[in-house]
N, C-alpha and C positions, 0 to 999 in steps of 0.2 A: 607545411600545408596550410592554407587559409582558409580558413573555421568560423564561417555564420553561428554563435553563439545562441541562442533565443532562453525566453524568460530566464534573465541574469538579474541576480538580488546581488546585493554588495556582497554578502559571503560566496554567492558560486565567484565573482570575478576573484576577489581575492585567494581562495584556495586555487582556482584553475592558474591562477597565472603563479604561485607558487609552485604547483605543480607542474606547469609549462615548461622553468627553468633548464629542465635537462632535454625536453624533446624540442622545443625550439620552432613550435608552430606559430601562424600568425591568427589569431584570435581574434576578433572582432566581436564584441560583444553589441548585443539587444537586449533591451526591458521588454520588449513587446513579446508577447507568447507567440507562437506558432501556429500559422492558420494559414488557411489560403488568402486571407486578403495581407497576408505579413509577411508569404514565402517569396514575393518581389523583391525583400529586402537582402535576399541570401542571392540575386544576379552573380554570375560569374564566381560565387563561390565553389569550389569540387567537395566541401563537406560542411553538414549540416547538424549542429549539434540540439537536442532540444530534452526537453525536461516530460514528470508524466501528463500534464494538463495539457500539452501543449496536443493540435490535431493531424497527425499528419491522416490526412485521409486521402482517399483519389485525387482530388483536385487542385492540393496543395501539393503532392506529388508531384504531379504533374508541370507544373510549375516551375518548380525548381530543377527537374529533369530536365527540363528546355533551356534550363540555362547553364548547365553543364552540370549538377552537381550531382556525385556516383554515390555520397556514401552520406548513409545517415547516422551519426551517432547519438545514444541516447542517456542521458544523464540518470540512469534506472534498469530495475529488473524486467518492470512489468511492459512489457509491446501492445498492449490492447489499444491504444493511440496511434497504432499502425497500421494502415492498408497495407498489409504484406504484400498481395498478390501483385497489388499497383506497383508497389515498391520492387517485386522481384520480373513483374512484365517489363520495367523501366530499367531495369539495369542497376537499379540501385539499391547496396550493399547496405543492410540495416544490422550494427553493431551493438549490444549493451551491456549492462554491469552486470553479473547475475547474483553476486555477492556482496558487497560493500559492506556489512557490518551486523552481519545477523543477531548479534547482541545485540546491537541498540535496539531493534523490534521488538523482539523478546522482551525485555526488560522493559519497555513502556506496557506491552499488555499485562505484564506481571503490575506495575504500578497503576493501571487504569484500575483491577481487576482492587487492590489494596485500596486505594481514594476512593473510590463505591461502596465498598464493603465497610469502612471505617470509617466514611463521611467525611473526611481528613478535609478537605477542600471546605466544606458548610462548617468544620470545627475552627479553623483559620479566620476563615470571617466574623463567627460568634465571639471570639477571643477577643478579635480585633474590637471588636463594639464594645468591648467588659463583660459579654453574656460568658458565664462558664457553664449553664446547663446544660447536663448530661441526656436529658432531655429528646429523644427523635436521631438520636447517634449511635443507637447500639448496632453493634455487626455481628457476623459467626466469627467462629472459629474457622479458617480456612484447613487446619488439620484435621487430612480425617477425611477429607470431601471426596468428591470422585469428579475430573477433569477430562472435557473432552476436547482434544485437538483436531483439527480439520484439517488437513493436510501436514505433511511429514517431510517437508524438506529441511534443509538449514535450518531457518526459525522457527520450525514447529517441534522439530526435534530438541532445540535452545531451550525454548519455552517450556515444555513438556519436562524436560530435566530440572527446569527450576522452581517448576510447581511438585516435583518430585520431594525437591529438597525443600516444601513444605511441609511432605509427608503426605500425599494426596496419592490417590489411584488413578491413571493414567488411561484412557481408551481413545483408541487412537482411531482414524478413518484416512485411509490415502486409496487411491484409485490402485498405489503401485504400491504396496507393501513394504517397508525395509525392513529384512530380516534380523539385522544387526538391531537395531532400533527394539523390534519385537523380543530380541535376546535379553535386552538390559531391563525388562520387567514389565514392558507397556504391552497393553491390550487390543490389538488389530480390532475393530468390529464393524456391523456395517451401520450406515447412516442412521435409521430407526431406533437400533438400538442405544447407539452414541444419546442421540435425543432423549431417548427414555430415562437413561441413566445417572446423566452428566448434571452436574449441581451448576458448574462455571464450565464456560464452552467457548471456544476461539476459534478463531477461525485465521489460517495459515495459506491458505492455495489460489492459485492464479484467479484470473478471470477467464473464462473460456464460455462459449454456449452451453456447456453443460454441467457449469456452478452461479452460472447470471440467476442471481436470487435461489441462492439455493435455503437460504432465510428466509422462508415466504409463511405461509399463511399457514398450511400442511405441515412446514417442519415445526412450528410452532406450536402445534397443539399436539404433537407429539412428547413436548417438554415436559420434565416436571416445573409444578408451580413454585414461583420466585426463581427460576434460573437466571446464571449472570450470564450474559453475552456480549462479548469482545471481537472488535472487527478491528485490527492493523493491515487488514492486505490489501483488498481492493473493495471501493462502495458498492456496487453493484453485488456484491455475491448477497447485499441482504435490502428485502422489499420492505423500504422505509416505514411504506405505510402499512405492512403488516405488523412490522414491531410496533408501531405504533397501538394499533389494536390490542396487543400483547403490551404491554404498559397498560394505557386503559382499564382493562381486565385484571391485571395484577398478576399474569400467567410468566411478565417475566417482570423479576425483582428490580434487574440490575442490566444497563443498558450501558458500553464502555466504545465508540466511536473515532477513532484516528483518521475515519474514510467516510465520504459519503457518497453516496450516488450522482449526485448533480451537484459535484463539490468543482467541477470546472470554473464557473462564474465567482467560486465563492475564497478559495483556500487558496494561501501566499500573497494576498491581498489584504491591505489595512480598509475597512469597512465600517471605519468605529463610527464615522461621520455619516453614513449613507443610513437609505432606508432600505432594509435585506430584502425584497417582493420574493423570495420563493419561505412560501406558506407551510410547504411541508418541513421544513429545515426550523424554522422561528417558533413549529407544535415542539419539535421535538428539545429544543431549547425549554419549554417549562417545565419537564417535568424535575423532579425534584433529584432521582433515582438516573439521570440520566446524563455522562459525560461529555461532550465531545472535543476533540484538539483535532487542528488543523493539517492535519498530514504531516507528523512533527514524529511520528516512530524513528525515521532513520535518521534525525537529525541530530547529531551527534560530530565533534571533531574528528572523529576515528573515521567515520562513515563518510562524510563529505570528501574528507583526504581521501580515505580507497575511490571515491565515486571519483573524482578529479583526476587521480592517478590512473585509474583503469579506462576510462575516457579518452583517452590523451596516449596511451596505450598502445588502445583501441586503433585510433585515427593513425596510429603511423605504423602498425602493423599492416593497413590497408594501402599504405601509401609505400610501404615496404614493397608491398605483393606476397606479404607473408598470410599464411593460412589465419584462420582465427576458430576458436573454437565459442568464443562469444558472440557467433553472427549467430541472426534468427531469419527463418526461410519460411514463407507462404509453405503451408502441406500441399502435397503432387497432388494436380488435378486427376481423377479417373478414367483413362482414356475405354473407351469403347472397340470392342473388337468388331 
C-alpha cells in the first residue's frame, strides 16, 4: 500500500523501513509535519501516516479525502490531533498505536520525579565547573511519601507499581476504576482528595474536554505545599500559567514537564539557533525547580520498534479488510426523536 509518511526524523525512516521488511508497503516519506497546507503532498496516496504534532483537523481532512486517501494512520496513542467526526463523515479509517512501550513513560516520570528531587541535573553541572558544594541540593526521601496517579491505564498502573517499589502509598483517580489494580494495594480516591493528599502527583490520562487543564488554578490550591508534579501524557491537561503561579508562590516545589501545551511550534525541532517568541514556555524555563524534555517519554528503542511495527500493522490490516481493534471512531451523534 502507498504510505504518505509526515514529520519523518531519521530514526522514524529508519525503524519504519526496518520494520517494513516483512509487509512490503511503499512508504514515501515527509520532514514536513501535517497540515492543511502539507496534506497536498499525500495526492493520490490511499493512506496517511502522521505523528502527535501533526494537525489533522477539518480542512486537512478534507484534502486528502478528495484525493482518495481512506485511511489515517497515526504513529501514537493519543487522536486529540484528530477531527474524528471529519474523519468518520469522510470515510476515513483513523488507525493508532494504543501501546507501544508503557515502560519507557513510566520510567521517565519516575526519572523526572528523581532529577528534581535530587537536583542530579544542577549537581552534573556543579561538578563539571570543580564546584562540589553540597550547598542548594538537598532533596527527601522519597520513602514513605504518598503518590498520586491520575489516570490508571497501562502507564499509570507501570508507574504506580514503581513508585510502589519505592515504598510510597499509592492513591489513585481514574473516571473507570480497575479493580484488579485496587486489589494489589492502591487507593481509588476522588480528585480533591488525590490533591490534598499527594506529596508527588502524575498525571497518566488522555486529553479529552473534560481533563483540558485539569491543572488549573483550583486544583492547585487544593495541594499541599511543595508538591512535585509530573506531566508525561498530554500539555493541555495542565494550565501553564497556573502552575506558574504555583511556583511563584512556592505552593508547588517541583514542576517535571515531558509535554507542553503549545508544544506544536516547539518539540522535535532543533531551536538552539532561533529566538523561542512564545513568552510563557522561556518563564517557565527559569525557574530553578522546574524540568522540561521535549516529548522524549516514549522514546525509547523498544517503543519506536512496537510504534513502527504496529503502524505498518495497522496499514495492512486495513488494506486486508480485516477488522482492527486499534481504530478510533467520532462518539454517535444524538439523534432526536
Amino acid at each position: 500500500m502507498r504510505v504518505a509518511v509526515f514529520s519523518t526524523k531519521p530514526y522514524d525512516r529508519r525503524f519504519l523501513e526496518a520494520a517494513n521488511a516483512k509487509y512490503g508497503h511503499e512508504l514515501e516519506f515527509f520532514t514536513a509535519e501535517f497540515n492543511a497546507n502539507t496534506a497536498p503532498l499525500a495526492a493520490d496516496f490511499p493512506a496517511v501516516c502522521i505523528f502527535v504534532n501533526d494537525n489533522a483537523d477539518a480542512k486537512a481532512l478534507k484534502i486528502i479525502a478528495s484525493k482518495g486517501t481512506k485511511l489515517l494512520a497515526l504513529r501514537s496513542a493519543g487522536f486529540n490531533h484528530v477531527d474524528l467526526q471529519t474523519a468518520t463523515d469522510l470515510g476515513i479509517t483513523v488507525l493508532r498505536v494504543p501501546a507501544y512501550s508503557p515502560y519507557a513513560v513510566a520510567e521517565h516520570a519516575v526519572g523526572l520525579i528523581l532529577t528534581l528531587n535530587r537536583k542530579i541535573h544542577r549537581a552534573f553541572n556543579r561538578v563539571r565547573e570543580g564546584n562540589f558544594a553540597l550547598e542548594g541540593l538537598m532533596g527527601f526521601d522519597i520513602h514513605g511519601r504518598t503518590v498520586g496517579v491520575i489516570g490508571t491505564g497501562k502507564i499509570g498502573q507501570i508507574f504506580g507499581n514503581l513508585m510502589k517499589g519505592f515504598g510510597c502509598q499509592i492513591l489513585a483517580y481514574d473516571l473507570y476504576p480497575n479493580a484488579d489494580y485496587a486489589a494489589s494495594g492502591v487507593k481509588y480516591v476522588d480528585l480533591p482528595e488525590l490533591f490534598a493528599n499527594s506529596d508527588i502527583i502524575s498525571l497518566h490520562c488522555p486529553l479529552t474536554p473534560e481533563t483540558y487543564h485539569l491543572i488549573d488554578e483550583q486544583a492547585i490550591a487544593q495541594m499541599k505545599t511543595g508538591v512535585t508534579i509530573v506531566n508525561t501524557s498530554r500539555g493541555a491537561l495542565v494550565n501553564t500559567e497556573a502552575v506558574i503561579a504555583g511556583l511563584k508562590s512556592e505552593k508547588i516545589g517541583y514542576l517535571g514537564l515531558d509535554v507542553y501545551e503549545q508544544e506544536g511550534e516547539l518539540f522535535f525541532e532543533d531551536l538552539s539557533m532561533e529566538i523561542i517568541q512564545d513568552d510563557v514556555f522561556q518563564r517557565l524555563l527559569t525557574f530553578p525547580n522546574v524540568i522540561v524534555t521535549g516529548h522524549q517519554a516514549f522514546f525509547t528503542e523498544d517503543a519506536v520498534q512496537n510504534i513502527c511495527e504496529t503502524t505498518l500493522s495497522n496499514i495492512s490490516d486495513f488494506e486486508q479488510g480485516l477488522p482492527s481493534q486499534n481504530e478510533v471512531k467520532a462518539p454517535q451523534r444524538a439523534t432526536s426523536k
